[in-house]
C-alpha positions in Angstrom: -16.6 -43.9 -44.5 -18.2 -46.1 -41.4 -21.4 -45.2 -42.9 -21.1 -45.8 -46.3 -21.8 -49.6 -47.8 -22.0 -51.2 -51.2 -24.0 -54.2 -52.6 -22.0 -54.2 -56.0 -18.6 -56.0 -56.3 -16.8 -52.8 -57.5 -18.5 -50.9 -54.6 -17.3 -53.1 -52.1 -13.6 -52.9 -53.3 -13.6 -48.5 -53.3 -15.1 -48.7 -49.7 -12.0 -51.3 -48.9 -10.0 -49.2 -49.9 -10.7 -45.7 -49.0 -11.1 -47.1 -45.2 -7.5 -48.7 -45.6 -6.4 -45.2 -46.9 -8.4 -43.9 -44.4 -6.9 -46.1 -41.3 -3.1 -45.4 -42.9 -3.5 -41.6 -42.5 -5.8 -41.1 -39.8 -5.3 -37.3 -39.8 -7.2 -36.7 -42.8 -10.1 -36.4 -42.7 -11.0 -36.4 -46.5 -10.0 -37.8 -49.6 -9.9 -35.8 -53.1 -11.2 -38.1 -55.7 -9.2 -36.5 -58.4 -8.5 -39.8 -60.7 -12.4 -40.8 -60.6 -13.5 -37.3 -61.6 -11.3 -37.5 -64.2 -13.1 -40.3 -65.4 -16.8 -39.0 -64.6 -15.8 -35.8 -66.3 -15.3 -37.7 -69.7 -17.9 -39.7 -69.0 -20.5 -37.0 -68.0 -19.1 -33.3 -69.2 -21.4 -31.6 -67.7 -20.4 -32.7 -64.2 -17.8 -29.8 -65.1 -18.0 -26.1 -65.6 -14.9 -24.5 -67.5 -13.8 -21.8 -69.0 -11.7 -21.1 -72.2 -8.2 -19.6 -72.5 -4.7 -19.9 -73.8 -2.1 -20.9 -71.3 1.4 -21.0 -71.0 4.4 -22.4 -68.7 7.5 -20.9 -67.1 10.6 -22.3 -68.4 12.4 -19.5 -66.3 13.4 -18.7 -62.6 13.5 -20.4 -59.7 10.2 -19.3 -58.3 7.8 -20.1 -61.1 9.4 -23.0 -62.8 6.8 -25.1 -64.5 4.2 -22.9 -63.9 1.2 -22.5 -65.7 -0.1 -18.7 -66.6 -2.9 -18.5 -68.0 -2.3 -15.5 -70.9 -5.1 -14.9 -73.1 -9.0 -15.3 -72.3 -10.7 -16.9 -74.9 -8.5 -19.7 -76.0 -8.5 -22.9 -77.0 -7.7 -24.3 -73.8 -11.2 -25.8 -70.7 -9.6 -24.9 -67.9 -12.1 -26.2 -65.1 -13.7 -23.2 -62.5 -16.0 -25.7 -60.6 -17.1 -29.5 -60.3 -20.4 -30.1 -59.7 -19.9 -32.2 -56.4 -23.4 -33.1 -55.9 -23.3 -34.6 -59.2 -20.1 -36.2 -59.2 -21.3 -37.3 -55.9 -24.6 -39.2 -57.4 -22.8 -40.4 -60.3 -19.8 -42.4 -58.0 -22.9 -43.7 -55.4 -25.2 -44.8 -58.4 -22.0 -46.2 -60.5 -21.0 -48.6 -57.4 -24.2 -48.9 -55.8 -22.7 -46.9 -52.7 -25.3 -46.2 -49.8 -24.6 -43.3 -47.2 -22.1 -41.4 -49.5 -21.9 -37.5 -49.0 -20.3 -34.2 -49.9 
């Protein structure tokens, strides 16, 4: 995060935060963007790749409890294989003007 910058208002707000979230866990060393690619993906649906089946979840056992099993290929169901992180990555930079942002 010390190399990335913003110009843009939003910009400057994520990079304020991610270097507080940064400085409050300074063991990690990464931070999974999962709420933003949430967004991107319905904004841009081809950031994602998926694939279609029918799922279901445990109601049953300790073990697998809540669950989800994934029983029929094919279904009605995206269940996302792979983000395109280059993409996503370009997306999030351009969006808030972000300079020096990597995978």
């Amino acid at each position: 995060m010390e190399r990335v910058g913003s110009k843009h208002r939003l910009g400057i707000l994520v990079v304020q935060l991610l270097n507080n979230w940064f400085r409050k866990h300074p063991g990690q060393d990464r931070f999974e963007f999962y709420d933003p690619l949430a967004v991107v993906a319905a904004l841009d649906t081809l950031i994602l790749q998926t694939k279609q089946v029918s799922k279901e979840v445990s109601t049953t056992g300790q073990i697998h409890l809540g669950e989800s099993l994934v029983t029929v290929e094919g279904g009605n169901m995206a269940v996302v294989r792979e983000v395109g992180d280059a993409r996503f990555i370009t997306y999030m930079a351009e969006t808030l003007g972000l300079k020096g942002l990597a995978i």
